[in-house]
ROVEXZA-548575 format. One record per residue: residue in one letter; x, y, z negated of N, C-alpha, C in turn. Coordinates in steps of 0.05 Angstrom, whole numbers, plus 5000, padded with zeros to 4 digits. Each point is the difference from the previous one (the first is absolute). Example, Ala and Ser with C-alpha at 12.3 -4.5 7.8 and 13.67 -1.06 7.14 Angstrom:
   residuo   n.east   n.north   n.up   ca.east   ca.north   ca.up   c.east   c.north   c.up
         A     5264      4886   4844      4982       5024    5000     5018      5024   5000
         S     4993      5021   5014      5016       5024    4999     4985      5022   4986
***
This chain:
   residuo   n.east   n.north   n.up   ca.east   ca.north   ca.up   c.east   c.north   c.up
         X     7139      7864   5288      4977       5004    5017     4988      5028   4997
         X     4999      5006   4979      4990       5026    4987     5018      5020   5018
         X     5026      4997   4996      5023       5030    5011     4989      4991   5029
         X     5001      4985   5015      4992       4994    5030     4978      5015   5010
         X     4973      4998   4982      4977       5014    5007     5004      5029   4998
         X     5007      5007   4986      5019       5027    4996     5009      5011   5021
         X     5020      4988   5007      5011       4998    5017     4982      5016   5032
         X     4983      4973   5005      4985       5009    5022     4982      5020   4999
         X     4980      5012   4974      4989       5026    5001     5014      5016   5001
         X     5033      5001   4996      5003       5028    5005     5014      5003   5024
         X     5006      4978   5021      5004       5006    5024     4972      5000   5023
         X     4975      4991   4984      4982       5009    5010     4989      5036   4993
         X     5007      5006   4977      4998       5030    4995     5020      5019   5008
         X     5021      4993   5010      5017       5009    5011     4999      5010   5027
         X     4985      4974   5025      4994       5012    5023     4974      5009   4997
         X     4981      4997   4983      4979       5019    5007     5000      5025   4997
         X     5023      5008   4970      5007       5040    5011     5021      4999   5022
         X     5015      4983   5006      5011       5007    5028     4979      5012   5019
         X     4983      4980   5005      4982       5003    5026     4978      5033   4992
         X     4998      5006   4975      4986       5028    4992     5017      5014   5001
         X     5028      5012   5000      5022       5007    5005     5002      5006   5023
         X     5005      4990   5011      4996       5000    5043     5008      4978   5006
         X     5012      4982   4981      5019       4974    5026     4976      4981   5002
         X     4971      5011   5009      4996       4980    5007     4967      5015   5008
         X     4972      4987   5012      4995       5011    5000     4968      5001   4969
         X     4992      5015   4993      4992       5004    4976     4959      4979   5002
         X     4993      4998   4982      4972       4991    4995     4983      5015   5018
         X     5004      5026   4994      4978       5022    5011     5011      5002   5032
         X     5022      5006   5007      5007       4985    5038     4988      4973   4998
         X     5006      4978   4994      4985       4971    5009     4972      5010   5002
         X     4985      5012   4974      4978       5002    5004     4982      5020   5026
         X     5017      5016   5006      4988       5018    5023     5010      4984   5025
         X     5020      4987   5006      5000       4983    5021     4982      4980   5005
         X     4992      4984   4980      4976       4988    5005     4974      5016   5004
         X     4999      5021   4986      4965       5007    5009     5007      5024   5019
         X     5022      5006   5025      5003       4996    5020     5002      4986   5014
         X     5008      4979   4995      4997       4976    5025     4974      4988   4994
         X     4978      5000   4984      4977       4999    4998     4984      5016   5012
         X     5008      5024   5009      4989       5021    5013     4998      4999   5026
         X     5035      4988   5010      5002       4990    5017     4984      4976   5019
         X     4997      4983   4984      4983       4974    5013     4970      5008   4995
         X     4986      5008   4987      4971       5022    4997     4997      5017   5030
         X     5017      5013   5003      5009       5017    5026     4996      4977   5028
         X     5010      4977   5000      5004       4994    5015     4971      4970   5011
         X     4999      4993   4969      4968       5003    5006     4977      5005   5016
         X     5005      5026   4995      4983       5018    5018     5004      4997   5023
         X     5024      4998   5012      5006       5004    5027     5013      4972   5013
         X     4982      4976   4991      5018       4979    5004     4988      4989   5026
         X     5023      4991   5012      4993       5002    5032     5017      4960   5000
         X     4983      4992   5012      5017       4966    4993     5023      4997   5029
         X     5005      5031   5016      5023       4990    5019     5018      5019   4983
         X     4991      5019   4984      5022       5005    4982     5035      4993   4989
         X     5018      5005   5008      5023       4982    4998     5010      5025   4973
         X     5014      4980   4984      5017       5010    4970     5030      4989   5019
         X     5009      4998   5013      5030       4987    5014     4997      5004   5035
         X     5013      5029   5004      5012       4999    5032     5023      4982   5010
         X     4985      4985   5019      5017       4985    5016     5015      5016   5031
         X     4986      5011   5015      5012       5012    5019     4982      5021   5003
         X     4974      5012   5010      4991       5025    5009     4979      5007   4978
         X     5003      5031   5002      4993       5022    4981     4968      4998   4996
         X     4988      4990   5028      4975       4988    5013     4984      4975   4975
         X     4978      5014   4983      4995       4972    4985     4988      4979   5017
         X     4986      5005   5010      4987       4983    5019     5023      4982   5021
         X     5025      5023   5009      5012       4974    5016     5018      4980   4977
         X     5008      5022   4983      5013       4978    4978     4992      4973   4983
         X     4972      5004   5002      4978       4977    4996     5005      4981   5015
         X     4992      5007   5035      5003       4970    5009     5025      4990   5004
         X     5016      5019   5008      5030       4989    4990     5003      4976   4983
         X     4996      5007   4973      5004       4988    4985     4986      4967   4997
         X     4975      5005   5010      4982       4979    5010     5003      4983   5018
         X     5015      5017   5015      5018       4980    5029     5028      4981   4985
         X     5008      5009   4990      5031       4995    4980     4990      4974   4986
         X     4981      5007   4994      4981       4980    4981     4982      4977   5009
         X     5018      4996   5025      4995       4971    5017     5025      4997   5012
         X     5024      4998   4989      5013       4987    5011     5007      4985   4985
         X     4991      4982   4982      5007       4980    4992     4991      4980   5010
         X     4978      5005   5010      4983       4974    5011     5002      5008   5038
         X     5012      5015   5004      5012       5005    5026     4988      5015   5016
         X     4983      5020   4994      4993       5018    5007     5018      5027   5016
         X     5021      5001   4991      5020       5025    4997     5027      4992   5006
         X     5016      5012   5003      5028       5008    4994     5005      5024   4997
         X     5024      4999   4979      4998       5016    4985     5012      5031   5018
         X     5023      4987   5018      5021       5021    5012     4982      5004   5025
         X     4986      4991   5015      4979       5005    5019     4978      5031   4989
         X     4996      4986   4981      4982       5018    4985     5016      5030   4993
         X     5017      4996   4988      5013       5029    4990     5014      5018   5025
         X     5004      4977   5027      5011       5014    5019     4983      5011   5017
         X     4963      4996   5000      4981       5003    5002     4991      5034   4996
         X     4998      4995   4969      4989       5022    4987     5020      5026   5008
         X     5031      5000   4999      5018       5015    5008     5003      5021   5018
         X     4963      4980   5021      5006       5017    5023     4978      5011   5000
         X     4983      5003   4979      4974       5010    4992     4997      5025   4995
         X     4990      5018   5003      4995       5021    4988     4978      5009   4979
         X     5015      5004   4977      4984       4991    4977     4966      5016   5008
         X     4977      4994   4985      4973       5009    5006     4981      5002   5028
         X     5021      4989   5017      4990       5008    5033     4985      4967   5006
         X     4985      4987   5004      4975       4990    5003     5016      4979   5028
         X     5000      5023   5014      5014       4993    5031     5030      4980   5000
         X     5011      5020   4983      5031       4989    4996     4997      4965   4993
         X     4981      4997   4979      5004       4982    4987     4975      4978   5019
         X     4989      5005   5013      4985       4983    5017     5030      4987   5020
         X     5008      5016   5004      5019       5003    5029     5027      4979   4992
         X     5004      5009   4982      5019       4992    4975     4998      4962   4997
         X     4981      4997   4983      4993       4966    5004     4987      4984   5025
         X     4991      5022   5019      4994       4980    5029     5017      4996   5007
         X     5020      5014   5007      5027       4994    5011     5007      4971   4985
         X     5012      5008   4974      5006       4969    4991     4984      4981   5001
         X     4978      5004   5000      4980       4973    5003     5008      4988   5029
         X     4998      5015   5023      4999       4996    5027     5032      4980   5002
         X     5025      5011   4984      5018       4993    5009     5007      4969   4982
         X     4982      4998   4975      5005       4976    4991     4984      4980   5014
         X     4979      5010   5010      4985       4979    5015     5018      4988   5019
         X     5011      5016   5016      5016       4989    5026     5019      4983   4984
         X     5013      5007   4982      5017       4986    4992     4994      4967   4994
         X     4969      5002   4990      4992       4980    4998     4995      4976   5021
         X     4989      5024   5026      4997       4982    5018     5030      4988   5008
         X     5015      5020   4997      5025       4981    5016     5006      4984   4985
         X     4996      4989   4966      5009       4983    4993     4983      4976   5013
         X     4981      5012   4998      4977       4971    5005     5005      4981   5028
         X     5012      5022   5016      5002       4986    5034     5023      4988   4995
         X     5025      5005   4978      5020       4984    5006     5002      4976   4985
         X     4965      4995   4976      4997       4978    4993     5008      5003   4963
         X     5007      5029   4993      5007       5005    4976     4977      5007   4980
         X     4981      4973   4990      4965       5011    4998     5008      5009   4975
         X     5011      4988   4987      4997       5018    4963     5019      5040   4999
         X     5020      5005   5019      5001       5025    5008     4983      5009   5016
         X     4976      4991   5018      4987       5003    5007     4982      5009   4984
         X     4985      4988   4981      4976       4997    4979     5011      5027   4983
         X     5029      4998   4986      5002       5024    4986     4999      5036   5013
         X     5001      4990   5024      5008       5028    5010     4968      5014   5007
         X     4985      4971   5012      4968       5013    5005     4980      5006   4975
         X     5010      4989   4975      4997       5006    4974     4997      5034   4994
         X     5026      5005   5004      5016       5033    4990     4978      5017   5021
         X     5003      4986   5034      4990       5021    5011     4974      5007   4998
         X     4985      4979   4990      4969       4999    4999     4998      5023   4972
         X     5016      4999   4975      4999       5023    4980     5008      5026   5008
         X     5023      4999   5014      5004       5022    5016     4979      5015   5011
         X     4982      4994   5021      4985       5003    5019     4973      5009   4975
         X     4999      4981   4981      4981       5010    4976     5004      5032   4987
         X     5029      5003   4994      5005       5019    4988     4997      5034   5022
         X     5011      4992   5022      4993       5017    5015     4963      5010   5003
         X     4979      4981   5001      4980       5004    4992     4990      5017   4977
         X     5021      5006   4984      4988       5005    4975     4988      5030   4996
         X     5019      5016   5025      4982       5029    4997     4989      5010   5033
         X     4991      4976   5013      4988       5007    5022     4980      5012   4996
         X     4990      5019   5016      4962       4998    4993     4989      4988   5015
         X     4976      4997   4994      4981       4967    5006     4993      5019   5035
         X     5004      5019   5015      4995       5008    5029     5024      4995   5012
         X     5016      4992   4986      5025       5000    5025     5007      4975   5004
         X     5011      4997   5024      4998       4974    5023     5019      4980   4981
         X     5027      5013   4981      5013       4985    4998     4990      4982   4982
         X     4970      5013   4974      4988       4983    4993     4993      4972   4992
         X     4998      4996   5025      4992       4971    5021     5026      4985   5007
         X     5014      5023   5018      5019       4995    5009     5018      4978   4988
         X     5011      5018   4970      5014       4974    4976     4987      4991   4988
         X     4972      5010   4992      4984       4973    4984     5007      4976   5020
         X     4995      5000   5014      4991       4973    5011     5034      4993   5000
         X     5022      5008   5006      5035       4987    4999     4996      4995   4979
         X     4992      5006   4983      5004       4988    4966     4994      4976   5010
         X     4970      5001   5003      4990       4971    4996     5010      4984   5022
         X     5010      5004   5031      5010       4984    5014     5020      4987   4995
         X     5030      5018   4985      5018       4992    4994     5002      4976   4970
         X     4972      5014   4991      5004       4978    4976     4991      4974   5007
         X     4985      4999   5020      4986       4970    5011     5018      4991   5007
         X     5026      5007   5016      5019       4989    5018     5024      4986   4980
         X     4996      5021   4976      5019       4987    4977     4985      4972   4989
         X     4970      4999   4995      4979       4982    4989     5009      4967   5018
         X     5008      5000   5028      5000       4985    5010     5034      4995   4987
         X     5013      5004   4994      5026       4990    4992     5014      4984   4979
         X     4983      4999   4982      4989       4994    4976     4995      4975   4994
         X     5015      4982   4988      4986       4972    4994     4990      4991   4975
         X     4983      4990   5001      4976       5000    5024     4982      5028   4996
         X     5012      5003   5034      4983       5025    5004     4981      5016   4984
         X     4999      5030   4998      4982       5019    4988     4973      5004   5021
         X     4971      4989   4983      4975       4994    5020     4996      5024   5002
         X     4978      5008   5022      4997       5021    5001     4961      4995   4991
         X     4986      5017   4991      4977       4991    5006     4977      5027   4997
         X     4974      4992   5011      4992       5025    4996     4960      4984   4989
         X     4993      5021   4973      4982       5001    4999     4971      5014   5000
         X     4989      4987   5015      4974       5020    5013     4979      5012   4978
         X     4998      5020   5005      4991       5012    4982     4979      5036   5005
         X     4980      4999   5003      4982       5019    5014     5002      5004   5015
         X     5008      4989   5025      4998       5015    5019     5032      5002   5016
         X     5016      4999   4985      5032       5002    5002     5008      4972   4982
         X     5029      5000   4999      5018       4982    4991     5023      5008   4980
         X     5006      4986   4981      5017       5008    4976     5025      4981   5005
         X     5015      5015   5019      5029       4994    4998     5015      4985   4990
         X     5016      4981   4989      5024       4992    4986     5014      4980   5003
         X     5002      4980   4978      5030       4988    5004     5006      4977   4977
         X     5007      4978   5012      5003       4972    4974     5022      4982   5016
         X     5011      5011   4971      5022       4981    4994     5003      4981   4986
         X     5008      4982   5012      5005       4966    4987     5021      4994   4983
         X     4999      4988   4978      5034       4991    4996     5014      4982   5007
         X     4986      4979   5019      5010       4982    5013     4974      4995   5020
         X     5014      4983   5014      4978       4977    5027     4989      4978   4988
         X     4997      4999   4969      4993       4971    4984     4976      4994   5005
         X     4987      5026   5002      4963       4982    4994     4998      5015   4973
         X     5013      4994   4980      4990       4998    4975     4991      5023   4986
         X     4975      4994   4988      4992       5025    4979     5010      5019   4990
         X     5000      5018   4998      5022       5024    4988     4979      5023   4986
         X     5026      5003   4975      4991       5027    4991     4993      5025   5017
         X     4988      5019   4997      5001       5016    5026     4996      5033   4993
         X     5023      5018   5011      4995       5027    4981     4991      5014   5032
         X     4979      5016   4984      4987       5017    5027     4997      5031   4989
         X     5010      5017   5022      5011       5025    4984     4982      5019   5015
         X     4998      5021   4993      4980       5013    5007     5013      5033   5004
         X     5008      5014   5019      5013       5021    4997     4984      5027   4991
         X     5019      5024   5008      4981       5022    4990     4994      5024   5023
         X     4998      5024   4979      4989       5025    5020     5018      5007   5032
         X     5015      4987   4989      5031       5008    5029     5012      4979   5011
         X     4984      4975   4997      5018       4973    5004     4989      4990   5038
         X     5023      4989   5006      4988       4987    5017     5016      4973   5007
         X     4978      4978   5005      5001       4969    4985     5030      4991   5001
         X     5011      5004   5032      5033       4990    5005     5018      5004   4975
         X     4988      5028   4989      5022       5014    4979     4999      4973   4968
         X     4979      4992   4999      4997       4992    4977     5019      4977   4997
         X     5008      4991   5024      5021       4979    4995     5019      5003   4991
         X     5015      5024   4999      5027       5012    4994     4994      5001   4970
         X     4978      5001   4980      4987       5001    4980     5005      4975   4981
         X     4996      4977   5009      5004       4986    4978     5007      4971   5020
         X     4977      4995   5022      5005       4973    5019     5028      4986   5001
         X     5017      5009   4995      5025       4975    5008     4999      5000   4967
         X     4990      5013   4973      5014       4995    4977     4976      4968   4994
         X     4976      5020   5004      4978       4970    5003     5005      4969   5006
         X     5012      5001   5030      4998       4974    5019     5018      4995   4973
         X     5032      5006   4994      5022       4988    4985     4989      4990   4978
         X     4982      5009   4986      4979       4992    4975     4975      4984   5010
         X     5005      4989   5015      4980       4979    5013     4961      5003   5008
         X     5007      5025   5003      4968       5019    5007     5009      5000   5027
         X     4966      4993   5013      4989       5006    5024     5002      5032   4999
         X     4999      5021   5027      4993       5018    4995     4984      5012   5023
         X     4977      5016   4991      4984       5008    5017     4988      5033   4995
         X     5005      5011   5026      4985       5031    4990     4989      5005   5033
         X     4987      5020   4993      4980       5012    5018     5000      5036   5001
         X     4996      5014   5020      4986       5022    4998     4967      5003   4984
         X     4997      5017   4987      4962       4995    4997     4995      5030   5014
         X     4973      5014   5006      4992       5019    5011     5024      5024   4983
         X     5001      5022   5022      5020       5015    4988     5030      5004   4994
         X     5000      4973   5004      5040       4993    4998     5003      4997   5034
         X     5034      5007   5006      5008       4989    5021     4988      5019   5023
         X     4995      4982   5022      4981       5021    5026     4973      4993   4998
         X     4994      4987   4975      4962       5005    5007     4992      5023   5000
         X     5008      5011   4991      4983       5023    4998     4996      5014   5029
         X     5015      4996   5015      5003       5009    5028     4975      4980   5012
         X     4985      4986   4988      4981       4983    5011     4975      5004   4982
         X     5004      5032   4989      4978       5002    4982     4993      4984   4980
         X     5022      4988   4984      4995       4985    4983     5027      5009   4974
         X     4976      5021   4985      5013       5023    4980     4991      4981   4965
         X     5025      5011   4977      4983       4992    4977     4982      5000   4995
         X     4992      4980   4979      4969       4997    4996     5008      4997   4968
         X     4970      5010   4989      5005       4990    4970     4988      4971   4988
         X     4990      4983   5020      5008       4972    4992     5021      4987   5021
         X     5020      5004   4984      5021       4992    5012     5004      4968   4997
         X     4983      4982   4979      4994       4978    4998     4991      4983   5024
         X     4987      5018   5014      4978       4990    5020     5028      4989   5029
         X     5007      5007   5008      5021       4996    5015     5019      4974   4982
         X     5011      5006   4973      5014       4990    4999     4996      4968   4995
         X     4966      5000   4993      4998       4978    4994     4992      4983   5032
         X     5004      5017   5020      5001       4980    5033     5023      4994   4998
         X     5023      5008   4990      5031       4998    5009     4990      4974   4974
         X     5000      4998   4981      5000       4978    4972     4982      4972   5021
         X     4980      5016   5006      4987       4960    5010     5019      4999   5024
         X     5008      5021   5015      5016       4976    5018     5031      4991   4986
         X     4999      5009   4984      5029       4986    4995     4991      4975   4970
         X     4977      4999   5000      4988       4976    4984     5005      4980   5025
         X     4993      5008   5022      4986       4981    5022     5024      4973   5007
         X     5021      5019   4994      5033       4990    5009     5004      4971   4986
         X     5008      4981   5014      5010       4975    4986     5024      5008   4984
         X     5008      5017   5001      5035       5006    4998     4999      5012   4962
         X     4982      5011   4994      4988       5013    4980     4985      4990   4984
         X     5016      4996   4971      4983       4984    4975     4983      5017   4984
         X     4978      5002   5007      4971       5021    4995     5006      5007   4966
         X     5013      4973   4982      5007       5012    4969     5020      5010   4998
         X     5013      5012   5020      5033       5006    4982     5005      5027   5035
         X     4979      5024   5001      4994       5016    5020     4999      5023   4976
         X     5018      5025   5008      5006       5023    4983     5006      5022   5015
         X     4991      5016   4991      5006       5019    5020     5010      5027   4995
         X     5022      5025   5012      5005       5018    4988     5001      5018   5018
         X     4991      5029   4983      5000       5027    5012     5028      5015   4991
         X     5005      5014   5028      5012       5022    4988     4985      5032   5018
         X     5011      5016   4973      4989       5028    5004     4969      4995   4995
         X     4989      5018   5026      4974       4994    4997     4987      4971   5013
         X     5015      4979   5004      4994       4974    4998     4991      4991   4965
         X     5010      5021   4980      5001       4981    4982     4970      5005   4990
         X     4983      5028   5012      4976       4995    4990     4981      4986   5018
         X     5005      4988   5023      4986       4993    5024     4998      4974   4976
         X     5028      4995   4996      4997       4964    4990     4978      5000   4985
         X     5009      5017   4970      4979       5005    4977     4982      5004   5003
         X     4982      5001   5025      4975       5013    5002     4984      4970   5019
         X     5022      4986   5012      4994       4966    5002     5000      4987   4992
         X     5018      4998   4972      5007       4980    4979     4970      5003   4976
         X     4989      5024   5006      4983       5003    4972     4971      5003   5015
         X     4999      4988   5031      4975       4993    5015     4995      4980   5004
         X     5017      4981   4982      5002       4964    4999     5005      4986   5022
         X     5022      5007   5017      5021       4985    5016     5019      4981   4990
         X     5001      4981   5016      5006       4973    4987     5026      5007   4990
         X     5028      5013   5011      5024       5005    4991     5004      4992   4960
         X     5019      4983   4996      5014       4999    4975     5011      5013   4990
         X     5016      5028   5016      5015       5010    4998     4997      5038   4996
         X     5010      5009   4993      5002       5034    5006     5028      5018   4997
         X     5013      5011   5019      5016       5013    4985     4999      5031   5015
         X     5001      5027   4988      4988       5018    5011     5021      5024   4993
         X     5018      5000   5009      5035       5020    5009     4988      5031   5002
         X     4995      5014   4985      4995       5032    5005     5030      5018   5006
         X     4999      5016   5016      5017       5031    4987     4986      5020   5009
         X     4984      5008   4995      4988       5014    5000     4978      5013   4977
         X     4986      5023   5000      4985       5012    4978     4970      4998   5007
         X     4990      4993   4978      4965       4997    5002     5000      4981   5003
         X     5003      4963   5011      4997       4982    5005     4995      4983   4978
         X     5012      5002   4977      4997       4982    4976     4975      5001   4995
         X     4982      5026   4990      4980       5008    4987     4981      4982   5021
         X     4990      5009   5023      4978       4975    5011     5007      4983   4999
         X     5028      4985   5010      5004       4976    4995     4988      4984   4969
         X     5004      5015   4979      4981       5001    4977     4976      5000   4994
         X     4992      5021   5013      4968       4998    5000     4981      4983   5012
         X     5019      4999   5026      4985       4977    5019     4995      4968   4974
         X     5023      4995   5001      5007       4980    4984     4977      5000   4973
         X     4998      5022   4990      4983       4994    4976     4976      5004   5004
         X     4987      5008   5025      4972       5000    5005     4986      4973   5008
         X     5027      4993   5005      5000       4966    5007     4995      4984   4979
         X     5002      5005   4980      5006       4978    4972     5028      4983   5003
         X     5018      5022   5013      5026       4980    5004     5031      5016   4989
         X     4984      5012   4969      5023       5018    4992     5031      4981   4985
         X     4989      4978   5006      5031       4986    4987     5015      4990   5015
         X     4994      5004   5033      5009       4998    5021     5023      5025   5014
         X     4978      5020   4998      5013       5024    4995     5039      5007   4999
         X     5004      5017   5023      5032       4998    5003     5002      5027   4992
         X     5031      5009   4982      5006       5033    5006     5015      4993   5015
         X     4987      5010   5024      5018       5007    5032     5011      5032   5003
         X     4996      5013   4989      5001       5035    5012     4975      5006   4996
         X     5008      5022   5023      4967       5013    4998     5008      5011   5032
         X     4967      5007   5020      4998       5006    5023     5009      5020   5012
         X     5013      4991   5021      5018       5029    5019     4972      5009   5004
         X     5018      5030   5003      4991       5033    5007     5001      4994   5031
         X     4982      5000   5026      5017       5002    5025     5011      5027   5007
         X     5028      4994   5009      5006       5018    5013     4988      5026   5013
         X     5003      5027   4997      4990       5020    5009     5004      5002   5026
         X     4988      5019   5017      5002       5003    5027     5015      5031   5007
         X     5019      5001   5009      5020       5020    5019     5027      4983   4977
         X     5005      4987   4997      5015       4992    4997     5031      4981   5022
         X     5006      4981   4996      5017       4989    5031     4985      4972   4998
         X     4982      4989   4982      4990       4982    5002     4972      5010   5000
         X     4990      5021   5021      4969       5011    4990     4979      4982   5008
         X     5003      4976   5014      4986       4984    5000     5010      4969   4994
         X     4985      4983   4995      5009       4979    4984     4975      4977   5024
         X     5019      4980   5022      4977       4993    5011     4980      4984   4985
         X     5007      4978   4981      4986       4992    4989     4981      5013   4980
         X     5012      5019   4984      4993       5020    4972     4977      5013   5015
         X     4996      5016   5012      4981       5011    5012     4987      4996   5017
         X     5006      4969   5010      4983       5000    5026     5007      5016   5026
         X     5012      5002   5002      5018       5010    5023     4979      5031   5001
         X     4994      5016   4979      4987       5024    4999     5015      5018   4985
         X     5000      5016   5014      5012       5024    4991     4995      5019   4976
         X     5012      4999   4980      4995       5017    4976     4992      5017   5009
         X     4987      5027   4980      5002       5027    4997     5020      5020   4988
         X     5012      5004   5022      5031       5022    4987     5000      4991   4966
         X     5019      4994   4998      4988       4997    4963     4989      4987   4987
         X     4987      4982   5014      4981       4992    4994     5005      4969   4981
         X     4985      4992   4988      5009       4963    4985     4992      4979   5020
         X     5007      4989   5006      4991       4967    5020     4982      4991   4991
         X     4987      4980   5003      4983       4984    4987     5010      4973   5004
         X     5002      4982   4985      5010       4968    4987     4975      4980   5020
         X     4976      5005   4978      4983       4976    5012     4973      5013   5008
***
């Protein structure tokens, strides 16, 4: 046992003057690579931008490479395809605003038809998938309109038409419903997991600074229904095309959400103890800022990527007396700057225009 141990210190002393030697690299390199790559993420810190990408997928463009990737990131739940998509972007010209509006109407326009023709020849579930894709499509094209131009409107509203047309395909059908609320109405959408009647768990999601409500289905809704959750989401002021109805963030974002919470108390379909609800992005502080104003919900779960968001999410929480509740989610996006390809954000800003340079404002 003794010659064994032996043994192993001196093939452990062996490669460590190898590696001081050159074959390898030495203590004092490990150690300056780390407090460079410490330097590195300090650096980046500073400049942390939550559309930021560490992995190019196709254009040089961060901003188009963002939603790209965000688009990609619904095709599981059927949002996308994948060869549509890449044959899409191909014809894009990376940073051009135009290209990429022009770019996904086209495909939106042509999956719709596609849809319709499935539907007339009686093919409703190719039907349902195709008005699915085109309603995200028609979303994504939205994404660097500015809030004066016609097309605006134009595809906001194909989003939502095409997703209603998918809603009806659906068994049992995706409701459509809308709740009144100052003066205007808060948009959305409940899904059943059957025609039973019977009580159900029920997850109600809450989107964020860039969301608009159709999209949220591509999000989690078919993983839900399969796990036996009702599911229900809404636009609140600021998401979607309210804002085109003058109805911009607010900083009680509670106040809205708890009209969308009593009407979906109101529902037979919905077991008032077993109702949870989740944010993503800046949904996850909308939630946190309802969950800790004593809304009936059992539930919380609050999805960040973004910077700054943890910290209120925190504070809020502990001004509340509700620090063991308390999630590390992230911390709160930076919004996007303005002359950029995304210089306006319709929801993020309120369909208002930065200052050259300028920071957005959240709530």
């Amino acid at each position: 046992m003794h010659l064994k141990n032996t043994c192993v210190l001196i093939f452990i002393l062996f490669f460590f003057l190898l590696s001081q030697a050159g074959g390898g690299p030495s203590l004092a390199q490990a150690s300056q690579k780390t407090s460079d790559r410490g330097e590195q993420i300090e650096e980046q810190k500073g400049e942390y931008d939550a559309h930021r990408l560490y992995v190019k997928l196709h254009f040089d463009d961060v901003e188009m490479d963002f939603v790209l990737q965000w688009v990609l990131g619904s095709t599981i739940f059927g949002g996308c395809e994948i060869g549509e998509a890449f044959y899409t972007v191909g014809n894009i010209k990376n940073g051009d605003p135009k290209s990429w509006q022009e770019g996904w109407a086209k495909l939106a326009r042509q999956v719709e038809q596609r849809g319709q023709w499935a539907l007339s020849a009686g093919h409703r579930v190719s039907a349902r998938e195709s008005f699915l894709k085109a309603s995200n499509y028609y979303r994504t094209a939205v994404v660097s309109v500015m809030p004066d131009d016609p097309n605006m409107k134009l595809w906001g509203d194909k989003c939502r038409q095409t997703f209603r047309q998918a809603c009806k395909l659906f068994d049992p059908p995706i409701e459509v419903f809308e709740v009144p609320f100052e003066g205007t109405t808060l948009p959305g959408y409940f899904q059943k997991v059957d025609s039973s009647g019977k009580k159900r768990k029920t997850l109600v999601m809450i989107g964020g600074a860039e969301t608009f409500v159709e999209e949220l289905y591509f999000y989690i809704a078919p993983a839900a229904i399969k796990r036996g959750y009702n599911f229900l989401s809404a636009d609140i002021p600021g998401q979607g095309m309210l804002p085109m109805e003058g109805q911009f963030y607010r900083a009680d974002s509670d106040v809205p959400i708890k009209a969308l919470l009593d009407y979906a108390l109101a529902r037979y379909e919905i077991d008032p103890e077993r109702l949870a609800m989740y944010g993503i992005s800046g949904g996850g502080l909308f939630c946190a800022q309802n969950r800790y104003s004593g809304q009936p919900h059992k539930g919380l779960r609050c999805e960040q990527r973004g910077k700054r968001y943890g910290g209120p999410i925190r504070q809020y929480a502990q001004c509340q007396g509700h620090t063991r509740r308390t999630e590390k989610v992230g911390k709160i996006q930076r919004m996007h700057r303005g002359g950029g390809f995304l210089a306006v954000r319709p929801g993020a800003h309120g369909y208002q225009r930065p200052a050259q340079g300028g920071q957005g404002l959240y709530l």
